[in-house]
Structure formats: structure tokens, C-alpha cells
C-alpha positions as CSV (number, residue, x, y, z in Angstrom):
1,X,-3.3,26.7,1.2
2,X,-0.1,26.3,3.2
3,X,2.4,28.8,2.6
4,X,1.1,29.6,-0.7
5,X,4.6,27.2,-2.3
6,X,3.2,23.8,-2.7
7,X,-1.0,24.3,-3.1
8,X,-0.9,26.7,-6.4
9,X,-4.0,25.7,-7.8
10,X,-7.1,28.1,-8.5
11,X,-9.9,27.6,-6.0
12,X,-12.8,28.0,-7.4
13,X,-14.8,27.4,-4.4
14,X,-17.0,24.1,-3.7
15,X,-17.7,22.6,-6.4
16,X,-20.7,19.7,-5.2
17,X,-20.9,18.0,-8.3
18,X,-22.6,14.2,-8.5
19,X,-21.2,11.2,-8.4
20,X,-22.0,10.3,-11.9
21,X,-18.4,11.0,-13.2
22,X,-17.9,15.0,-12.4
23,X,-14.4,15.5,-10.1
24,X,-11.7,13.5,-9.5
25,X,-10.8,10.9,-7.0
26,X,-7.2,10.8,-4.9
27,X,-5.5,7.7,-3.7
28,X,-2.5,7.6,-2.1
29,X,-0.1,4.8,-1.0
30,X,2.7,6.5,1.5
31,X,5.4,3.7,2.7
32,X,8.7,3.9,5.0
33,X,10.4,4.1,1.7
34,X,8.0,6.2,-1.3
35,X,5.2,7.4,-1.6
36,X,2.6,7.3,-4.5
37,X,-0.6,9.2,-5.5
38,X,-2.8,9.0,-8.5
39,X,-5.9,11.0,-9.8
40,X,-8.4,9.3,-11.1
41,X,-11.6,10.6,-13.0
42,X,-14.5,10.0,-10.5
43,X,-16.1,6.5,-12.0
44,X,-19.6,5.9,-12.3
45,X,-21.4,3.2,-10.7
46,X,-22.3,1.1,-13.8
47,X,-25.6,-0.8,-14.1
48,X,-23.9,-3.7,-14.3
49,X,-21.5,-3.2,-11.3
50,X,-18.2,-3.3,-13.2
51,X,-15.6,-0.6,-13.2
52,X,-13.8,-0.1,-17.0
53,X,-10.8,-2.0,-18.0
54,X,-8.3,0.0,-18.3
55,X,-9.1,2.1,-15.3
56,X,-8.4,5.5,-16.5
57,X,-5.8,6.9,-14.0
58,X,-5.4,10.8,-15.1
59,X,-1.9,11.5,-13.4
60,X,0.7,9.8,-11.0
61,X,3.2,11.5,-8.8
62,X,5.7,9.8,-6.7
63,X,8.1,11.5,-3.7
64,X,9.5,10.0,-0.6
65,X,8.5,8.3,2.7
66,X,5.3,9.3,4.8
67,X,5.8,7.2,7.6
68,X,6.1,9.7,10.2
69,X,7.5,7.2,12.6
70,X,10.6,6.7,10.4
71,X,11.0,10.7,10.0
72,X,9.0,12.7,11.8
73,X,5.7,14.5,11.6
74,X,6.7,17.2,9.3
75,X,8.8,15.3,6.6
76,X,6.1,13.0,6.8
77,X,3.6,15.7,6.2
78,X,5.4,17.7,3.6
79,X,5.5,14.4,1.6
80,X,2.3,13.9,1.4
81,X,1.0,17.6,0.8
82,X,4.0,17.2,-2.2
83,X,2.7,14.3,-4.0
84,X,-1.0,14.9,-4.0
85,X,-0.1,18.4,-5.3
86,X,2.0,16.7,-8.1
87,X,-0.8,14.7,-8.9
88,X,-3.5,17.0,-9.1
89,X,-1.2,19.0,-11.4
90,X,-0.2,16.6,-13.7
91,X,-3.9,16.1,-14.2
92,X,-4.5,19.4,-15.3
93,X,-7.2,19.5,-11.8
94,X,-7.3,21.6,-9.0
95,X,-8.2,21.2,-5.2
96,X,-12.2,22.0,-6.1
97,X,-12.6,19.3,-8.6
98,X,-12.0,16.7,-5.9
99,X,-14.5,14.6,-4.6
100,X,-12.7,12.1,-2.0
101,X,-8.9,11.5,-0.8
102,X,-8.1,8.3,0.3
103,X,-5.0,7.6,2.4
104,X,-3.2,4.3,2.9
105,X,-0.1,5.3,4.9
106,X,2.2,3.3,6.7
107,X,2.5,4.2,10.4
108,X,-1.0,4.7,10.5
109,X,-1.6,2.3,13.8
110,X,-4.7,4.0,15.9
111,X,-7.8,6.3,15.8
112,X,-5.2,8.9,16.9
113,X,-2.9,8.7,13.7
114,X,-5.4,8.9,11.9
115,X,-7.2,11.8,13.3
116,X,-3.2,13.4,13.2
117,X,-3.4,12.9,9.3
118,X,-7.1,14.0,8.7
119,X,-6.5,17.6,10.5
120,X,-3.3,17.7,8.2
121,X,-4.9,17.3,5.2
122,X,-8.6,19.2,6.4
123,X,-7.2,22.5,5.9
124,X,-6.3,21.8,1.7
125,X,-9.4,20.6,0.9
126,X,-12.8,22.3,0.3
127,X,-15.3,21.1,3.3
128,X,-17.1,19.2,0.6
129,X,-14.1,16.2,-0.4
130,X,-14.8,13.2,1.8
131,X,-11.5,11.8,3.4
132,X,-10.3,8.4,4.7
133,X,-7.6,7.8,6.6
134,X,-6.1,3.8,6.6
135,X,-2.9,2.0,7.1
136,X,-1.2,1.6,3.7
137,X,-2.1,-2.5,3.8
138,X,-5.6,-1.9,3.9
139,X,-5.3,0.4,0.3
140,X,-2.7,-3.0,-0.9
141,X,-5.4,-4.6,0.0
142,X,-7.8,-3.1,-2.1
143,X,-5.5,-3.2,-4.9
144,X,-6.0,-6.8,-5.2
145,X,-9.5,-7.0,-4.6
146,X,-10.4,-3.9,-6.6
147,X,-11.8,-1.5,-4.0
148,X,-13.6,-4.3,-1.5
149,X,-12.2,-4.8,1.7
150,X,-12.5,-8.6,2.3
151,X,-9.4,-11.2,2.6
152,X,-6.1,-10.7,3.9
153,X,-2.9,-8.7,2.2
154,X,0.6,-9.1,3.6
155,X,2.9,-6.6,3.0
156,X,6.5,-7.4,2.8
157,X,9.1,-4.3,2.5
158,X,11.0,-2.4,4.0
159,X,8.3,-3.0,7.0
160,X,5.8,-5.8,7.2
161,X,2.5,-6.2,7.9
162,X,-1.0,-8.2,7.6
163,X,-4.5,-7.0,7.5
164,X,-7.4,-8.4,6.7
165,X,-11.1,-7.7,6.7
166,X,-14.3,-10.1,7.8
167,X,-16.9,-10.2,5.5
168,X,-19.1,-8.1,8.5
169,X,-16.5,-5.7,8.5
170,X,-14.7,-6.5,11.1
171,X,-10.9,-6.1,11.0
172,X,-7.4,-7.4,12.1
173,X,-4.0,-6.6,12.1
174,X,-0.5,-8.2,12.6
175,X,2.8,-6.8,12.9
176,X,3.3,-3.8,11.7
177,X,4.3,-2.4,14.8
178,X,7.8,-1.2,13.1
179,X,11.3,-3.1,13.8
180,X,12.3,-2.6,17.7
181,X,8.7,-4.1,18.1
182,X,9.1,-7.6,16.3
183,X,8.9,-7.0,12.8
184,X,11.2,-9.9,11.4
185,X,10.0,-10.9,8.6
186,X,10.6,-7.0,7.3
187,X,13.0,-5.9,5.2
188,X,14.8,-3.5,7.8
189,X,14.3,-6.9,10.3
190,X,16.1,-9.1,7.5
191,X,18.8,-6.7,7.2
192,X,19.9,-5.4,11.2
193,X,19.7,-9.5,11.5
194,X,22.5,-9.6,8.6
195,X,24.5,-6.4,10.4
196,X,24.2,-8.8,13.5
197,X,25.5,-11.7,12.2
198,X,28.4,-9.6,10.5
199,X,29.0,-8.0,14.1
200,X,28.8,-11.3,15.9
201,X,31.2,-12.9,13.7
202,X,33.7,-10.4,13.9
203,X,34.0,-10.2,17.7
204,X,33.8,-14.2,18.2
205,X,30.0,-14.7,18.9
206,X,28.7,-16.2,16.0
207,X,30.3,-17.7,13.3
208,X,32.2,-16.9,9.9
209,X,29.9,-16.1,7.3
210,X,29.6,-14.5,3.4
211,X,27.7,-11.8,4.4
212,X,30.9,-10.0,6.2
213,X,32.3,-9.0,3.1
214,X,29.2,-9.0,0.9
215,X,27.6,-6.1,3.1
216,X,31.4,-4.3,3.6
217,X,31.8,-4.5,-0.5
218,X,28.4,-2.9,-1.1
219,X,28.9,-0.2,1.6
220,X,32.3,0.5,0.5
221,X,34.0,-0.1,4.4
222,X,37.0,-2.1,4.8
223,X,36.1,-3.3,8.9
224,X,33.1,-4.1,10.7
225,X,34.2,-1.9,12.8
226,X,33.0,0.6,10.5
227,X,29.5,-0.8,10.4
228,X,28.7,1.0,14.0
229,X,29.5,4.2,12.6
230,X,27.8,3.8,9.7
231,X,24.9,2.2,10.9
232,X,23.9,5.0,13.8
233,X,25.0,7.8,11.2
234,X,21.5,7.5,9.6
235,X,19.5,4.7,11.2
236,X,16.5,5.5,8.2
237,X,14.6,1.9,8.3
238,X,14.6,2.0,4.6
239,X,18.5,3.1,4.3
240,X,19.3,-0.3,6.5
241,X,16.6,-2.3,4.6
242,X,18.5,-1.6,1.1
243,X,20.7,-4.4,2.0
244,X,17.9,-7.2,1.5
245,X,20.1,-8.1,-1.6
246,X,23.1,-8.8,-0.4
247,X,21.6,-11.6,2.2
248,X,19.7,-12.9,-0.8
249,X,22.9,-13.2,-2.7
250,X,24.8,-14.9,-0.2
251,X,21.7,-17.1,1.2
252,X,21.9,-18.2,-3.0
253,X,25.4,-18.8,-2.4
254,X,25.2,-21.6,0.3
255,X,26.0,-19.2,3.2
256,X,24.1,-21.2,6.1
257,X,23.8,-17.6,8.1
258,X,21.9,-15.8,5.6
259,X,19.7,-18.8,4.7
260,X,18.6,-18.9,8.2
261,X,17.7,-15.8,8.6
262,X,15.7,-15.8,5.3
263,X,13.4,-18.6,6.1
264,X,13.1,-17.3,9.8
265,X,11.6,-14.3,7.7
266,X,9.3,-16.5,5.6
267,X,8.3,-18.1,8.8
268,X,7.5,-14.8,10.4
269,X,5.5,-13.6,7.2
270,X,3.5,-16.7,7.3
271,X,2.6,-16.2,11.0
272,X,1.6,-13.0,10.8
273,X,-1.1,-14.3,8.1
274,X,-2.1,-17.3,10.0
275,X,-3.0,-15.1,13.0
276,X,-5.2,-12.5,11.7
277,X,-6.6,-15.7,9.1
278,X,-7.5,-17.1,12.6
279,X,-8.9,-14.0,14.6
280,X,-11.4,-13.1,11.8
281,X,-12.2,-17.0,11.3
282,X,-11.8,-16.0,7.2
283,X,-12.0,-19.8,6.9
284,X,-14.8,-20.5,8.1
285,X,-16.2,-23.0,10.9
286,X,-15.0,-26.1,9.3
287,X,-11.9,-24.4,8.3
288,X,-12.6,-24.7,4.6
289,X,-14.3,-21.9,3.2
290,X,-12.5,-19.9,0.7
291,X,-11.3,-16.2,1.5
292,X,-8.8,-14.0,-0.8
293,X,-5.0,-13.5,0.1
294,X,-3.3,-10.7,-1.7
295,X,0.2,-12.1,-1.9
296,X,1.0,-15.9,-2.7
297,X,2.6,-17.7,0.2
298,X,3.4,-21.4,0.4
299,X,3.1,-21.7,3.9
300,X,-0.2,-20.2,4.4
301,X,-2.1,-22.3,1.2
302,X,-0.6,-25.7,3.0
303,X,-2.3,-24.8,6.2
304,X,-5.5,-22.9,4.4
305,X,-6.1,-25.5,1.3
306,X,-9.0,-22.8,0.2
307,X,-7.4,-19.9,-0.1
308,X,-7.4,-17.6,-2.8
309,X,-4.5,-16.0,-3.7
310,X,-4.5,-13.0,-5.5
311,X,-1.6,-11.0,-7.2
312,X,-2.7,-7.4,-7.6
313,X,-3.6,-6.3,-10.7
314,X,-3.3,-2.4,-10.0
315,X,-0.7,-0.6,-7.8
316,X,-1.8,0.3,-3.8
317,X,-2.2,3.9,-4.9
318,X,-5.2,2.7,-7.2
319,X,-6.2,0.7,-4.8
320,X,-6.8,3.7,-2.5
321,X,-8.7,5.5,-5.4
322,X,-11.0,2.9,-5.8
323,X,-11.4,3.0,-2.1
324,X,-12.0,6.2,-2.0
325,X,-14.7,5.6,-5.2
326,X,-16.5,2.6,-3.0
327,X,-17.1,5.1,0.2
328,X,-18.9,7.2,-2.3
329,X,-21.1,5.0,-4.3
330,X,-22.0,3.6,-0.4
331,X,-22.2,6.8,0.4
332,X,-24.9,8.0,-2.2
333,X,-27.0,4.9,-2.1
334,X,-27.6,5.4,1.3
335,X,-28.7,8.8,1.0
336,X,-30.8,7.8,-2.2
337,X,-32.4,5.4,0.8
338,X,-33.4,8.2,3.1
């Protein structure tokens, strides 16, 4: 228990129930901009390998970011201590009826993030919940391939990222790496181009465009000049990305400046596919064998005819739960082997 404000739940000390459909299951999805957790009844592993439709989810909760490279270690911390709290209470459960958390959380980028999350979240727990620690795409992922880590996900918000899994498990990543380190096909990256252009066009470097007064109308300024002050006031990734909309809006409108940096985006997106489509060879030798992506993109069917796309049927934060689920029935089976 921490402080004894957020963890108010009766322990009733470690309760090692089976896998059979005792306990609950945690999955969380934290992003630069929310973060989501549900509880779901611990599934059992059905003889006929299919999990039940509707998947019961018990309770959802839902707070702020958890990236703690966007805002530090202990906002980051206290978010996600909050939301699995919320969840757990909603679902009328407690700390000992939990078999296994799993984490998808943004920021997430080495062994050593996730060993900084683990020892966070090791001290609320009884010794006996299994935890997993992943970046947030790997539990997207999931959420399109229903708990099995094979394929590729893109995620594009207010950061961006791809992962994707080999069928023998091994793994690869691009992007990701948050906006001063290339992210341009983000959100935040789409935006601070659009504060650029607006900047540029204004002291006589780049040209006129739409998205001067579109971006000044929606932040209520009258000057660029005004954009510095407001833009280093609170440089939050997601505050800066909430301006996606307007450069939509005036890309719609003919405004050559915001088209360009929209299909740069694309073009980024699609690249960061291709490239960890070709480090794990998900097509295969002859280039043809069929692999799942979890997010439809144009660019990456026309150079990968096979591909699967896949639009997720379930949230991340499900995703993460039935994560979480998979490591267990794993898990058990191999101990049933011993």
C-alpha cells in the first residue's frame, strides 16, 4: 500500500487460486495522452481454444498520461497506481483476487524501463500476481490479434510507433523514439511541423498558408508572435498534438502547406511499417506469405500484396488483459509438463 490514499482495498493475503476462472486479470493501455485499465474475470482455457464472445470485461477506469518521458516519473506513476485502483474497485475486487497485470505503456523503450515500472508496481501486489511489462504497441497489438503476439501494429497518435512480432518470437521496433528523435508521422510531429510553417511564414521563410489563422483562431492568439510564448508555456506532446485538426482542415481546404506535411506523415507511417516488415522477414522468403497488420495502410498493402490487415475488434487495454491471460495458460501448461 502506498500512503494508505489510493490502495484501499482489503488484503486478504495471497490468494493462489487456479487458472480455471478464480481471480481477475489487469490490462492496462498507458499513452502520452490517457490511460486505460480494465478487469477482467480470469478466462478459462476452453477445450476448444476459443475465448467467449462478448469477452466479459468486469470494470474500466480511465485517467491521464503514463508516459513518464512526457511528465516525469512520478505523474507517470501516480497515473498508473490511480487507474488500476479505479478498476479494481469498480469491479467490486481487491488487490488479492488478482492473478496477472499486464502493462502496455508508452515510453516503455528498454529492459531498464521496464524493470523502473515492475519495481513500481511490485510493492501493490501480493508476491503471487505475475507481471508484464511492454510498450503500449505490443498490448495494440494484441488487441487486434486477440492476445497473440504475431504481425505488425502501427500506432498513430499523439506519438507513433511500429512493432511487430516473428512467428519465433523474435521482435522489432520503429520509431517510437518520441518527437526531437524523428517521429513524424506522430501527431505531436504533424503539429510542431504546422507551428513551423505558421512561424516560417510569418518571418519571410516559407510561404503564406491557411494554417496561420486556422491554428491562431483555435488558440485564441491574435500574432504568431504569440505562438512562442504559448508553445514553451507547456510544451506537453499531447497539448501540441491537439492541433492535428486544424492541419486536417486546412489540408481539406486546398492549403498546399498542410497537404504536404500530411502525406509526409503517411509516408513516414508507412516506413516505419516497411522496416520492421523487413527486419523480421514477416513476408516471407519469396516475399509473399501472408502476416497480420493491425491498422489498414495503403501504402504498405501495395508493397506487401499478402498482408492482412486487421482493425481491432477490442480496445489496447483488453488487449493487454488477454496478454496477460496467454502468459498464464503458457504458463500452466508448462508446469502441467514438468
Amino acid at each position: 500500500m502506498r500512503n494508505g490514499d489510493v490502495w484501499d482495498f482489503e488484503d486478504a493475503g495471497e490468494i493462489r487460486g487456479d487458472v480455471n476462472g478464480s481471480g481477475v486479470v489487469l490490462g492496462v493501455d498507458g499513452g502520452a495522452t490517457s490511460t486505460v485499465c480494465v478487469c477482467m474475470p480470469l478466462l478459462a482455457l476452453l477445450s476448444a481454444h476459443k475465448l467467449p464472445d462478448p469477452l466479459p470485461v468486469l470494470a474500466r477506469a480511465v485517467s491521464g498520461c503514463s508516459n513518464h518521458n512526457s511528465v516525469g516519473e512520478s505523474a507517470a506513476w501516480n497515473t498508473l497506481e490511480q487507474v488500476m485502483a479505479e478498476a479494481l474497485s469498480k469491479s467490486g475486487s481487491n488487490r488479492s483476487a488478482v492473478r496477472a497485470v499486464c502493462l502496455g505503456v508508452s515510453g516503455v523503450n528498454s529492459s531498464t524501463d521496464q524493470e523502473r515500472i515492475l519495481k513500481w508496481i511490485r510493492d501493490i501486489f501480493p508476491s503471487h500476481v505475475k507481471l508484464y511489462v511492454h510498450n503500449d504497441a505490443v498490448a495494440a497489438l494484441a488487441s487486434g490479434t486477440m492476445g497473440k503476439l504475431h504481425g505488425c501494429v502501427l500506432i498513430a497518435g499523439t506519438g507513433c510507433i511500429a512493432y511487430g512480432f516473428a512467428e519465433d518470437g523474435r521482435e522489432a521496433r520503429a520509431a517510437g523514439a518520441g518527437p526531437v528523435l524523428g517521429d513524424w508521422g506522430s501527431g505531436y510531429g504533424i503539429a510542431a511541423q504546422a507551428l513551423t510553417a505558421v512561424i516560417r511564414a510569418h518571418d519571410g521563410r516559407g510561404i503564406q498558408t491557411m494554417l496561420t489563422n486556422s491554428i491562431l483562431k483555435a488558440l485564441g492568439l491574435s500574432s504568431p508572435d504569440e505562438l512562442i510564448g504559448w508553445t514553451y508555456a507547456d510544451p506537453s506532446w499531447a497539448r501540441i498534438a491537439a492541433l492535428v485538426p486544424e492541419v486536417v482542415s486546412c489540408a481539406e481546404a486546398g492549403d498546399k502547406i498542410a497537404n504536404e506535411i500530411l502525406v509526409n506523415a503517411v509516408q513516414e507511417l508507412a516506413l516505419c511499417v516497411k522496416a520492421v516488415v523487413q527486419r523480421l522477414c514477416l513476408c516471407g522468403e519469396d516475399g509473399n506469405s501472408s502476416f497480420p497488420v493491425v491498422m489498414k495502410l495503403s501504402n504498405i498493402q501495395t508493397s506487401y500484396p499478402a498482408v492482412h490487415p486487421i482493425k481491432p475488434q477490442v480496445e489496447p487495454a483488453v488487449g493487454a488483459a488477454l496478454l496477460a491471460w496467454n502468459y498464464l495458460m503458457k504458463e500452466s501448461e508448462a508446469e502441467c509438463h514438468r
